[in-house]
N, CA, C and O of each residue as an XYZ file, in Angstrom:
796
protein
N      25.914   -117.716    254.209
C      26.467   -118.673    255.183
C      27.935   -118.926    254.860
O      28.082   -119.196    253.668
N      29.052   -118.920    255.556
C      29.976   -119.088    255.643
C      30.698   -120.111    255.431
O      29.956   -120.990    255.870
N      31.589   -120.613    255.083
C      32.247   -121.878    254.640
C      32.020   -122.877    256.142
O      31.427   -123.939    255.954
N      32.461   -122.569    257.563
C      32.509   -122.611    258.517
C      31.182   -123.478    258.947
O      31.071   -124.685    259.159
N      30.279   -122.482    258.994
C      28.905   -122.878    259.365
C      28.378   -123.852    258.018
O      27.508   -124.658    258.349
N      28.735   -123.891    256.704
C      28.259   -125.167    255.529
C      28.945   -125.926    256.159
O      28.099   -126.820    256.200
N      29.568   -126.235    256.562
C      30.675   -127.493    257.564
C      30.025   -127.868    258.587
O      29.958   -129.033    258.979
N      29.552   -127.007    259.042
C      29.014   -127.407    260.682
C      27.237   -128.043    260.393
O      26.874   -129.050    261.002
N      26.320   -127.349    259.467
C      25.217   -127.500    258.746
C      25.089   -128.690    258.043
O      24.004   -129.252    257.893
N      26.310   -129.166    257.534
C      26.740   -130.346    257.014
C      26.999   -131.307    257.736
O      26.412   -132.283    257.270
N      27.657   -131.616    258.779
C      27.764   -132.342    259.644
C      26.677   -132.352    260.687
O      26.535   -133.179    261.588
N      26.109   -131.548    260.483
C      24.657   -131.599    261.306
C      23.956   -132.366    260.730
O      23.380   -133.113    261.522
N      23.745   -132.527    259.814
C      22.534   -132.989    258.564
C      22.760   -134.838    258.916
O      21.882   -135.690    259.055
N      24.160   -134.978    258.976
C      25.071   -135.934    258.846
C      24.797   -136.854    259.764
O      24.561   -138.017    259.436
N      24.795   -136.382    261.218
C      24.511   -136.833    262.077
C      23.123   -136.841    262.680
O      22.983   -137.580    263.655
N      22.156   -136.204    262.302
C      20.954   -136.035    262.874
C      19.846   -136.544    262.018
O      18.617   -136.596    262.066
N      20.747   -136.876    261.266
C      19.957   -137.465    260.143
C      20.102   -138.352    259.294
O      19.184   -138.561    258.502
N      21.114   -138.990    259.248
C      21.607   -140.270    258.628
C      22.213   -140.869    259.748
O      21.633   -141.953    259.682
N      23.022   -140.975    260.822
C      23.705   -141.793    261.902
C      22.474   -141.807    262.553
O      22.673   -141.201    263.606
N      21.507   -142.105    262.515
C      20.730   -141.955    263.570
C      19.877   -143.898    263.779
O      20.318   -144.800    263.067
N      18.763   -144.173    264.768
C      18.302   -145.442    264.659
C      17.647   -145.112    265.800
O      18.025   -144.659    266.881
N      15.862   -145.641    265.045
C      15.105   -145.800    266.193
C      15.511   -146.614    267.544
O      15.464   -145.986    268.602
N      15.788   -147.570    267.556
C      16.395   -147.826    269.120
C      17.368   -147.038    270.016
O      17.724   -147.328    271.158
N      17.696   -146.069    269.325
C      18.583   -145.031    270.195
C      17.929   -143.942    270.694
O      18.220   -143.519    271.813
N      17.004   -143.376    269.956
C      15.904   -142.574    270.325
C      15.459   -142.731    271.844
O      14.655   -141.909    272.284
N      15.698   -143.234    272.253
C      14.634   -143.155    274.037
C      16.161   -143.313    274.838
O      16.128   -143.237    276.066
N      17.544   -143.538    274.140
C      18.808   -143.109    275.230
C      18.771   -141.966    275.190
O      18.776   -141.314    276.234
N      18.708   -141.181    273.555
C      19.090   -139.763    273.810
C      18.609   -139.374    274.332
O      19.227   -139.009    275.333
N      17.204   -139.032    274.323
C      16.177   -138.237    275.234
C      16.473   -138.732    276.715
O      16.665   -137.860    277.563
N      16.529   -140.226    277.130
C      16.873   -139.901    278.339
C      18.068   -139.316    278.774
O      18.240   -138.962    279.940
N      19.085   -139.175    277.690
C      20.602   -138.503    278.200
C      20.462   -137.200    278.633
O      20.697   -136.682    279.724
N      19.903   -136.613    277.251
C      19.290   -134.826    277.005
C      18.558   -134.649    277.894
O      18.268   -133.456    277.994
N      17.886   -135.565    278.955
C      17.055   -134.622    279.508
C      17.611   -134.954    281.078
O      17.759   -136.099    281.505
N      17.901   -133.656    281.887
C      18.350   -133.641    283.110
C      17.895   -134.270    284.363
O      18.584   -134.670    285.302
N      16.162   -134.297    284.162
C      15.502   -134.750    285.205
C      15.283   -136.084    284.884
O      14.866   -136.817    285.780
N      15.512   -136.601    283.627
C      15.538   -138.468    283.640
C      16.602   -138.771    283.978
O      16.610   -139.624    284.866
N      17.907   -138.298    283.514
C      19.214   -138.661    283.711
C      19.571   -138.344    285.461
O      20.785   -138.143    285.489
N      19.143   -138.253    286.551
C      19.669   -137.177    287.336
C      20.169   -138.622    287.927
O      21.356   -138.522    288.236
N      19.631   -139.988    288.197
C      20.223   -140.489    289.162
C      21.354   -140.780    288.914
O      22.106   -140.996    289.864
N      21.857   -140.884    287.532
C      23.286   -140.871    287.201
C      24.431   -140.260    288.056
O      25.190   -140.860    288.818
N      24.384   -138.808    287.735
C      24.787   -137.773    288.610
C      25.000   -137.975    290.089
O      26.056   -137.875    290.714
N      23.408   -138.377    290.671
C      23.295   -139.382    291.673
C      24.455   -140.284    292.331
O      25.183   -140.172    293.317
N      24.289   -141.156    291.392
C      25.595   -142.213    291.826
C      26.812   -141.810    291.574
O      27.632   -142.125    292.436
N      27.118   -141.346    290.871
C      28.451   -140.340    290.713
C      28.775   -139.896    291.958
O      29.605   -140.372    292.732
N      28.001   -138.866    292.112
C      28.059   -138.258    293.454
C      28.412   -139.186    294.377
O      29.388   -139.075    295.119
N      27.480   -140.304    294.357
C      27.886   -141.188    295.918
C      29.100   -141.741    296.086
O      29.726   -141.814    297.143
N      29.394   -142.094    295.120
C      30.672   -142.901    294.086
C      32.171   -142.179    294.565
O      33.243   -142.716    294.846
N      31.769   -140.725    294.534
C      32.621   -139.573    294.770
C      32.944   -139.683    296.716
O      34.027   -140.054    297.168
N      31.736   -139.268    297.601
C      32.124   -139.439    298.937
C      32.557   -141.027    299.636
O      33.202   -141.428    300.604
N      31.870   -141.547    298.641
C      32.682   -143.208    299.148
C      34.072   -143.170    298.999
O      34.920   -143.141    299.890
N      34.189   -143.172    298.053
C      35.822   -143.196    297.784
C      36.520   -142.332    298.200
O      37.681   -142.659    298.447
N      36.229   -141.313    298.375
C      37.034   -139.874    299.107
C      36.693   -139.605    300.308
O      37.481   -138.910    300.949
N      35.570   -140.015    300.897
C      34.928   -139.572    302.095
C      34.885   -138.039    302.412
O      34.117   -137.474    301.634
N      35.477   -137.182    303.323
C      35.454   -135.902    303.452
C      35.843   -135.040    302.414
O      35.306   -134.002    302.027
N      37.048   -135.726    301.943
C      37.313   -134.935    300.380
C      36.549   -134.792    299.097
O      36.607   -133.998    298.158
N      35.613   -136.117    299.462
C      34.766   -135.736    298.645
C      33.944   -135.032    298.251
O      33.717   -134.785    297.066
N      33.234   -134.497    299.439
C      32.556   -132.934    299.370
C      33.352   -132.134    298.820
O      32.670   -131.234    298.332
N      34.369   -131.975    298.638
C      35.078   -130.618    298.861
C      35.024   -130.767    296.962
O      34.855   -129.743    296.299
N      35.151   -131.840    296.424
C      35.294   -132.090    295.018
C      34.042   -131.932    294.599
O      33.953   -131.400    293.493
N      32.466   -132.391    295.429
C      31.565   -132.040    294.896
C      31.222   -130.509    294.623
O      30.633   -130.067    293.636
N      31.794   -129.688    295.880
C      31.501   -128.452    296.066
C      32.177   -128.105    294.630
O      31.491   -127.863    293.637
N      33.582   -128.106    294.628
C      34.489   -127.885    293.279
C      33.380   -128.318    291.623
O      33.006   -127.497    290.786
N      33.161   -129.547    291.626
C      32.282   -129.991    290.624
C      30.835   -128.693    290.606
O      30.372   -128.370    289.512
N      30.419   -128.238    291.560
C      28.938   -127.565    291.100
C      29.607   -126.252    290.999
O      28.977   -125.564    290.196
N      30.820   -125.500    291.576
C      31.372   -124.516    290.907
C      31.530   -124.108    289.479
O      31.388   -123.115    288.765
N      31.887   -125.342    289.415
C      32.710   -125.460    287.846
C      31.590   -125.621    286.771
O      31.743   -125.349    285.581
N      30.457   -126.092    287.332
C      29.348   -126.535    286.290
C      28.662   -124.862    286.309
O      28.376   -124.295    285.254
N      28.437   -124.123    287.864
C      27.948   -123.289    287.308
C      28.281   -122.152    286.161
O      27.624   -121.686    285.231
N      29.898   -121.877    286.774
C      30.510   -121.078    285.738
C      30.571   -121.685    284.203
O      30.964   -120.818    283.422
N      30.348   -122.664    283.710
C      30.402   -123.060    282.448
C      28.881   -123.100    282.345
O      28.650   -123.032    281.138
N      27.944   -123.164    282.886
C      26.130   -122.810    282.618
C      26.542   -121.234    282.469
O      26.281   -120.766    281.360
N      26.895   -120.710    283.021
C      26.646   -119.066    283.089
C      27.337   -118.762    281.786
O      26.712   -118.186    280.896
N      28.400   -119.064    281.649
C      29.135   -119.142    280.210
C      28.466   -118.894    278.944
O      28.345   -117.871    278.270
N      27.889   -120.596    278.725
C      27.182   -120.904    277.325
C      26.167   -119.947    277.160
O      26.050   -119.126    276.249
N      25.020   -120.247    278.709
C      23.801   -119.585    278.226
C      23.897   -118.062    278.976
O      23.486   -117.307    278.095
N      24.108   -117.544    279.720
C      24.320   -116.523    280.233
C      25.288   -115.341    279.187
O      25.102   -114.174    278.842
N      25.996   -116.009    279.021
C      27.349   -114.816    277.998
C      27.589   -114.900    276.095
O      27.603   -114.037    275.217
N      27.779   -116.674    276.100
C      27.643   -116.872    274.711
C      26.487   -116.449    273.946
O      26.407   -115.804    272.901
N      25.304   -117.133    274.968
C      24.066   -116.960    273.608
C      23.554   -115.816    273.228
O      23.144   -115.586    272.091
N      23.553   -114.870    274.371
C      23.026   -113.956    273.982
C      24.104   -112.681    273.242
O      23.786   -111.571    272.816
N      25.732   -113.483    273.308
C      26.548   -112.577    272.492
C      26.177   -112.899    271.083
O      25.909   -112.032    270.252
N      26.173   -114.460    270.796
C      26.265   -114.513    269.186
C      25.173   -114.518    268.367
O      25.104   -114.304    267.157
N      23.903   -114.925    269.568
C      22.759   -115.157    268.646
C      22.260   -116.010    267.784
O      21.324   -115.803    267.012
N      23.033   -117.209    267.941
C      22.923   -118.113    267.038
C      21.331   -118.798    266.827
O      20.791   -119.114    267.887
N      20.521   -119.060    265.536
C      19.788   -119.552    265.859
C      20.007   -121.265    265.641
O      20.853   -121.755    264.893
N      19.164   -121.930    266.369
C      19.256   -123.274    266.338
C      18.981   -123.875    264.974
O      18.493   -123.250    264.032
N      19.289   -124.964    264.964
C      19.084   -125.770    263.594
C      17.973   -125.999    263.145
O      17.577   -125.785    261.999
N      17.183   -126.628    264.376
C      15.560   -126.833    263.760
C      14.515   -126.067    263.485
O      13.454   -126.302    262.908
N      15.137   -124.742    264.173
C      14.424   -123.666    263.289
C      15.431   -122.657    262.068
O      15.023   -121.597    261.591
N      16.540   -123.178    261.804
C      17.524   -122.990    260.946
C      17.232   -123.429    259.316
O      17.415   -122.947    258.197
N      16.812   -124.329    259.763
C      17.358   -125.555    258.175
C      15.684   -126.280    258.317
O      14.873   -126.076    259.220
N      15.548   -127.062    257.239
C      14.415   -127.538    256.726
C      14.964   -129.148    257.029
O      16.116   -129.578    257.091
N      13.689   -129.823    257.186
C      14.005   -131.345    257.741
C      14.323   -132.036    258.653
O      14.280   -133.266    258.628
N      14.824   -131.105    259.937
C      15.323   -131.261    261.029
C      14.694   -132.323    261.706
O      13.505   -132.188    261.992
N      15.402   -133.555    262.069
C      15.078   -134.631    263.324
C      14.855   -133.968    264.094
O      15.916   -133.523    264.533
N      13.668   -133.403    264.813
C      13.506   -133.066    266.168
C      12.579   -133.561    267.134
O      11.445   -133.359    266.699
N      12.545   -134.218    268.449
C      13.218   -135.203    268.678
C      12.023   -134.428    270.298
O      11.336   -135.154    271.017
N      12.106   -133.219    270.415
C      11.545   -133.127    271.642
C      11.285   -131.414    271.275
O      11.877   -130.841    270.360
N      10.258   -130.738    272.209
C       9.590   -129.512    271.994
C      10.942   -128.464    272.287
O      11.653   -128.595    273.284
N      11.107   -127.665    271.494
C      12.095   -126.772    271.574
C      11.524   -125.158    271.733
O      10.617   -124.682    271.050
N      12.332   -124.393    272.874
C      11.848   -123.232    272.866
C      12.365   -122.401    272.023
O      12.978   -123.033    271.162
N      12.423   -120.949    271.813
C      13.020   -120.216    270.560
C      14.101   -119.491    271.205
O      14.437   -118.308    271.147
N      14.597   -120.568    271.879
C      16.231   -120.023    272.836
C      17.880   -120.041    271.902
O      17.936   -121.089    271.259
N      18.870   -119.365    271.743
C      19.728   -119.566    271.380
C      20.389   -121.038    271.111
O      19.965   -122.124    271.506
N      21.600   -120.747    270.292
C      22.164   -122.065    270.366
C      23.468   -122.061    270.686
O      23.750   -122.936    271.504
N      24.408   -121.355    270.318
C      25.482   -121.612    270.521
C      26.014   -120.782    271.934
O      26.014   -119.574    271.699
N      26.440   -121.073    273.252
C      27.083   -122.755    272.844
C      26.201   -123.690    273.545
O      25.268   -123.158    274.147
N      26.304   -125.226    273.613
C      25.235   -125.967    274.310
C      25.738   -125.886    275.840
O      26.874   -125.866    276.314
N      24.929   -125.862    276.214
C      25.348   -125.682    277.860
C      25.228   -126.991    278.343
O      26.107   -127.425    279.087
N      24.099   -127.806    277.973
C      24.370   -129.178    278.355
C      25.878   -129.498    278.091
O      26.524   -129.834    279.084
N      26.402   -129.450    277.124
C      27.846   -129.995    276.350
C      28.855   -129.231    277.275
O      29.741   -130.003    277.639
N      29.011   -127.932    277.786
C      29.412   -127.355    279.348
C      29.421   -128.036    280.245
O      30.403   -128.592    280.737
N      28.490   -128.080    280.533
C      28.300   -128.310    281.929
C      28.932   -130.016    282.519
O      29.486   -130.374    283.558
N      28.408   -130.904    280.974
C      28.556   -132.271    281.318
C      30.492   -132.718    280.897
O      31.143   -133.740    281.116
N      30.851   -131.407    280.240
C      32.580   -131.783    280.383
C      32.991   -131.341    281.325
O      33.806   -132.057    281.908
N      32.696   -130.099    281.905
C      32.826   -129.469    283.281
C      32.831   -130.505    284.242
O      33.606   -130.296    285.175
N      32.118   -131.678    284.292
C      31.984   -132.437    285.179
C      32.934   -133.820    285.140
O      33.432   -134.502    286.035
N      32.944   -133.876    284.215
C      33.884   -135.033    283.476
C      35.306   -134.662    283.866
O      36.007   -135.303    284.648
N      35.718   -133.309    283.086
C      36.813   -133.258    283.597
C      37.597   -133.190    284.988
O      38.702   -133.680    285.221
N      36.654   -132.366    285.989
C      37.076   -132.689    287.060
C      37.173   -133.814    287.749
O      37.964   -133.911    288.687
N      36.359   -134.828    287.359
C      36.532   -135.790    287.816
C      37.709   -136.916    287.062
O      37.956   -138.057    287.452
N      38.302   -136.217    285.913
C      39.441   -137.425    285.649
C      40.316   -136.455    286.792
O      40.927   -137.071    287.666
N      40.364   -135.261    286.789
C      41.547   -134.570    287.513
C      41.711   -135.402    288.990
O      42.711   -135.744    289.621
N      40.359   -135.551    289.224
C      40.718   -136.372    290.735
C      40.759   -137.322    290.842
O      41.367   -137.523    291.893
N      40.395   -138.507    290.263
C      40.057   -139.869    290.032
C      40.982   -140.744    289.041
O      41.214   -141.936    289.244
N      41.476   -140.020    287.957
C      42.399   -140.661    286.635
C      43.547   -141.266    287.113
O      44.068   -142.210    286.520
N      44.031   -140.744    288.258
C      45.259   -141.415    289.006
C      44.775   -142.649    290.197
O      45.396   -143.629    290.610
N      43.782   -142.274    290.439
C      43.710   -143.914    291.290
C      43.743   -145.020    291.727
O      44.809   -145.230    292.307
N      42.895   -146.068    291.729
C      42.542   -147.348    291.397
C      42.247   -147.468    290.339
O      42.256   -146.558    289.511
N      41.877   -148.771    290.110
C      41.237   -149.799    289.261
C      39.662   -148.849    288.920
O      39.110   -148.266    287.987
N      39.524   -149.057    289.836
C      37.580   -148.566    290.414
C      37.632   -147.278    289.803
O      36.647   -146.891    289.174
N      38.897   -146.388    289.928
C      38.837   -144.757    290.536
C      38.706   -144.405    288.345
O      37.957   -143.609    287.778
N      39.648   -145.277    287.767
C      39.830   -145.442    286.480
C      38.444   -145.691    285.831
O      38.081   -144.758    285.114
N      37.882   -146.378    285.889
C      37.127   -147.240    285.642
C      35.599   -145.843    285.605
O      34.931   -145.655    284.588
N      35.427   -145.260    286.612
C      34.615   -144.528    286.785
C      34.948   -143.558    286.302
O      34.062   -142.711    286.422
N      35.981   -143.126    285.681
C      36.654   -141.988    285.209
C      36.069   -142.049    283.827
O      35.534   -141.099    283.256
N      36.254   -143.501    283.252
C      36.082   -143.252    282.323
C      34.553   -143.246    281.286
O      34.297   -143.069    280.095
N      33.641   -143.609    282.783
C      31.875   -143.932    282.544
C      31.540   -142.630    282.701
O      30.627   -142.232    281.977
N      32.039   -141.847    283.463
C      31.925   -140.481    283.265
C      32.349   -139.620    282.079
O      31.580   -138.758    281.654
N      33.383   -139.796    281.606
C      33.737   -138.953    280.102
C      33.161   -139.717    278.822
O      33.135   -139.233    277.690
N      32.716   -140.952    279.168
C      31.832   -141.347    277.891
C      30.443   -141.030    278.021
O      29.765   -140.894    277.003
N      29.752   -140.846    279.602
C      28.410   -139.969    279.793
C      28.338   -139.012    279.409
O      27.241   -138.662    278.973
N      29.676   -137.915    279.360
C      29.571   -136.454    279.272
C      29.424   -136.783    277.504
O      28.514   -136.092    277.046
N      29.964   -137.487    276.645
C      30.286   -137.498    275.524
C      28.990   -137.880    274.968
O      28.615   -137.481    273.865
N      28.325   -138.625    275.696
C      26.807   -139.038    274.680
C      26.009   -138.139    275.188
O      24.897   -138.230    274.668
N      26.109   -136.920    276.343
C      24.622   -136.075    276.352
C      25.355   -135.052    275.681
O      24.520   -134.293    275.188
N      26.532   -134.656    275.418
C      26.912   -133.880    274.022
C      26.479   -134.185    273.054
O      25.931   -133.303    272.393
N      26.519   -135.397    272.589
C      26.206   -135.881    271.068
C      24.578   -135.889    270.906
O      23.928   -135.860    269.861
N      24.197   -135.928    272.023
C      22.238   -135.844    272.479
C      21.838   -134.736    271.846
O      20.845   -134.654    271.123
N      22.733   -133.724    272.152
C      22.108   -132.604    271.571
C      22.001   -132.407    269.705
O      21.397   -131.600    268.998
N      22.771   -133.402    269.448
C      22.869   -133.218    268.562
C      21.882   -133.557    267.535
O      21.443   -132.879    266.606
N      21.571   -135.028    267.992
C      21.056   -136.067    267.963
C      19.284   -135.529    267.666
O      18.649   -135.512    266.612
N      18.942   -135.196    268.846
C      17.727   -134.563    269.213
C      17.367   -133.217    268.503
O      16.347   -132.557    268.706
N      18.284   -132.951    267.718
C      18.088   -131.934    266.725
C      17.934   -130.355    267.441
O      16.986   -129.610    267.195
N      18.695   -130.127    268.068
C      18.863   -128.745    268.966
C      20.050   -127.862    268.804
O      19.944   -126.637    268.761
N      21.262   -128.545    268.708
C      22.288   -127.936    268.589
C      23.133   -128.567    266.890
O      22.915   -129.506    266.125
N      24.039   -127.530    266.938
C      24.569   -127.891    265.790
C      26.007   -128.254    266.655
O      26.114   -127.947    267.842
N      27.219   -129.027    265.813
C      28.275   -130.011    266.548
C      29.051   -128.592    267.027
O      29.554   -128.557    268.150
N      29.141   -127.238    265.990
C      30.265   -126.212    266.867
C      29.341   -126.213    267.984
O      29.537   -127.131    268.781
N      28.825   -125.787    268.128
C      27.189   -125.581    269.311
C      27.802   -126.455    270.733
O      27.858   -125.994    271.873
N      28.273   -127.973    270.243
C      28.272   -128.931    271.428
C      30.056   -128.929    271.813
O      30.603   -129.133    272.897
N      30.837   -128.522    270.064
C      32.602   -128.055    270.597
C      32.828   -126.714    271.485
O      33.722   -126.463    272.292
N      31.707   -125.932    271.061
C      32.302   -124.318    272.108
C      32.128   -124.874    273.090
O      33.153   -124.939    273.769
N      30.670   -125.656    273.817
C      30.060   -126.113    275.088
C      31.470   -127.123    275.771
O      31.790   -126.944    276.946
N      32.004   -127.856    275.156
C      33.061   -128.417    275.395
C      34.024   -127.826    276.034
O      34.200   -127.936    277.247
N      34.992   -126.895    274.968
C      35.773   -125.520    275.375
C      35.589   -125.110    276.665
O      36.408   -125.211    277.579
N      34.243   -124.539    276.725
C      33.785   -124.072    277.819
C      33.714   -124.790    279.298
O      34.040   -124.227    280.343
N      33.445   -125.539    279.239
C      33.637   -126.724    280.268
C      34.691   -127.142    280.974
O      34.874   -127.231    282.188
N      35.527   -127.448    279.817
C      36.973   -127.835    279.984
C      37.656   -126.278    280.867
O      38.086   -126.259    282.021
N      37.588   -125.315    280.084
C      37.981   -124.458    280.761
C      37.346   -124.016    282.156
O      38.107   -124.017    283.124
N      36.426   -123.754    282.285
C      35.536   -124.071    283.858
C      36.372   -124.908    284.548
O      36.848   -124.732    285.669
N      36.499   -125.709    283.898
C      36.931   -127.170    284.944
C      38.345   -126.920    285.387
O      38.757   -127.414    286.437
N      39.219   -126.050    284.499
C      40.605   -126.087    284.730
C      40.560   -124.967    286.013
O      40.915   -125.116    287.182
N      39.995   -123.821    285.341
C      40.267   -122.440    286.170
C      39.655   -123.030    287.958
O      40.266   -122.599    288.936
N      38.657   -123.836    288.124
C      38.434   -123.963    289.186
C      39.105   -125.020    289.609
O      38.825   -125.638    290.636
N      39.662   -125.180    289.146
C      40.780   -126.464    290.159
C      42.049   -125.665    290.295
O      42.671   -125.902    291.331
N      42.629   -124.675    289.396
C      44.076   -124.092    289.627
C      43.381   -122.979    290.737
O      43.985   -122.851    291.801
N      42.206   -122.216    290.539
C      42.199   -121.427    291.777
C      42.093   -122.320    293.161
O      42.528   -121.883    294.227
N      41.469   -123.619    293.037
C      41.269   -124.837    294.233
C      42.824   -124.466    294.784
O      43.284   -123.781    295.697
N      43.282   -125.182    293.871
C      44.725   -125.427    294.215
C      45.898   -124.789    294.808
O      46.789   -125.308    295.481
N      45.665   -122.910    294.244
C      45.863   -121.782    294.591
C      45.796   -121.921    296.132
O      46.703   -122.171    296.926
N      44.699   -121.729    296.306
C      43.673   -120.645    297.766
C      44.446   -122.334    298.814
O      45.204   -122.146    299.765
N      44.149   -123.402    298.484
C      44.643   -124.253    299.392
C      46.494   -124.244    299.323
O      47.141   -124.864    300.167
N      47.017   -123.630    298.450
C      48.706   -123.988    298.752
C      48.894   -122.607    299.541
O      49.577   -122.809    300.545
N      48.503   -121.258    299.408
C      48.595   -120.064    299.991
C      48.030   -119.973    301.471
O      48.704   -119.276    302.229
N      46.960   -120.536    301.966
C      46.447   -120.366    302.962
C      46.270   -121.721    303.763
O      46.474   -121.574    304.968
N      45.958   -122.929    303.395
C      46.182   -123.861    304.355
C      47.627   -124.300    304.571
O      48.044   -124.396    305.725
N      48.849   -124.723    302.954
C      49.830   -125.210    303.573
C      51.081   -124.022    303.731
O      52.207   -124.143    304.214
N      50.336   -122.715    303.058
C      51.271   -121.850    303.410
C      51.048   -121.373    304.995
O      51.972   -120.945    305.686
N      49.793   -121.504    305.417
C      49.348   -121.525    306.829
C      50.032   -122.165    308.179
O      50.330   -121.535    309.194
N      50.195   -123.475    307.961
C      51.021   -124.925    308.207
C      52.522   -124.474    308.923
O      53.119   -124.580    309.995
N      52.712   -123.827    307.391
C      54.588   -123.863    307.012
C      54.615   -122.740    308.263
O      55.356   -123.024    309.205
N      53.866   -121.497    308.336
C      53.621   -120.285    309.310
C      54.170   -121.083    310.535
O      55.297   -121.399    310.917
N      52.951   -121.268    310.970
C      52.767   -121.770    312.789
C      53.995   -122.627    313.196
O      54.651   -122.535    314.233
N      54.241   -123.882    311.662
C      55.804   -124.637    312.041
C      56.975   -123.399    312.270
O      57.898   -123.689    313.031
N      56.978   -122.561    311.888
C      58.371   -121.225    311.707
C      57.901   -120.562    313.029
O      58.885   -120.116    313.620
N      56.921   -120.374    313.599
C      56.682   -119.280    314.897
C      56.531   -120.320    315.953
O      56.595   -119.756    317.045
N      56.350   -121.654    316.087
C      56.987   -122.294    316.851
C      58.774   -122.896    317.535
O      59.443   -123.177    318.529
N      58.743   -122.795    316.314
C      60.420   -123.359    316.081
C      61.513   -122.180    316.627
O      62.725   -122.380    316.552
């Protein structure tokens, strides 16, 4: 084992096993798990067309882009490049926390998918209101505790939930600069057209 991974094994141990407290036990699991957590997402979502109304679709559409390419990422490209195995069948003692299949680990795709989402939404929201702030920031502390869930719940190790991060973040960027792209080239470069062949 590598200096790298005794670091990461170490801080696993650290957190999954000493930071831990039965009264937190029934957040993580509900964080970690998609189908308890969904109405979250839920209100997010609604949260999103209220305040934006038509634009808001267009950000949701953007948001499930971005989540898929960072799902396809972790578990689609990473896991089955590096092979990582998980901790609780890694290491001896493991807090584990809920039934685990004998699936890869690195990177967490939950930890993807839920910065993927985060970030786009400070990109659109961080400049707003009061409200627009405010929700910006219940969202990047959501994305931050079903990262740490994984951890928590004894599934991933912390590089496991930083690549998933990486990954996310980057998802989140590339689909907003191509957003941004395809709408300055074709709608307002479109615009600028018809104003010049009128004129």
């Amino acid at each position: 084992m590598g200096l790298l991974e005794q670091a990461d094994a170490w801080l696993f141990r650290l957190l999954n096993l000493q930071l831990v407290h039965p009264a937190a036990d029934d957040l993580m699991l509900f964080l970690t798990n998609w189908k308890l957590s969904a109405q979250i997402l839920v209100l997010a979502a609604t949260f999103m067309l209220v305040r934006r109304g038509k634009d808001g679709f267009v950000i949701l559409l953007l948001l499930l882009i971005a989540v898929g390419i960072a799902d396809f990422t972790a578990s689609g490209i990473m896991k089955p490049l590096f092979h990582r195995v998980r901790p609780c069948f890694a290491l001896d003692g493991v807090r584990l926390l809920v039934n685990q299949s004998h699936s890869w680990s690195f990177a967490s795709s939950h930890a993807a998918n839920s910065t993927a989402i985060a970030s786009l939404v400070w990109i659109f929201f961080w400049r707003g209101a009061l409200v627009d702030k405010a929700f910006t920031i219940i969202m990047i502390v959501y994305a931050s505790l079903v990262a740490f869930s994984r951890i928590y719940i004894g599934v991933h190790y912390p590089g496991d939930v930083l690549g998933g991060m990486v990954i996310g973040l980057v998802s989140a960027t590339l689909v907003y600069t191509a957003a941004a792209w395809t709408i300055k080239r074709f709608v307002h470069g479109g615009a600028m057209r018809s104003m010049g062949s009128v004129s």
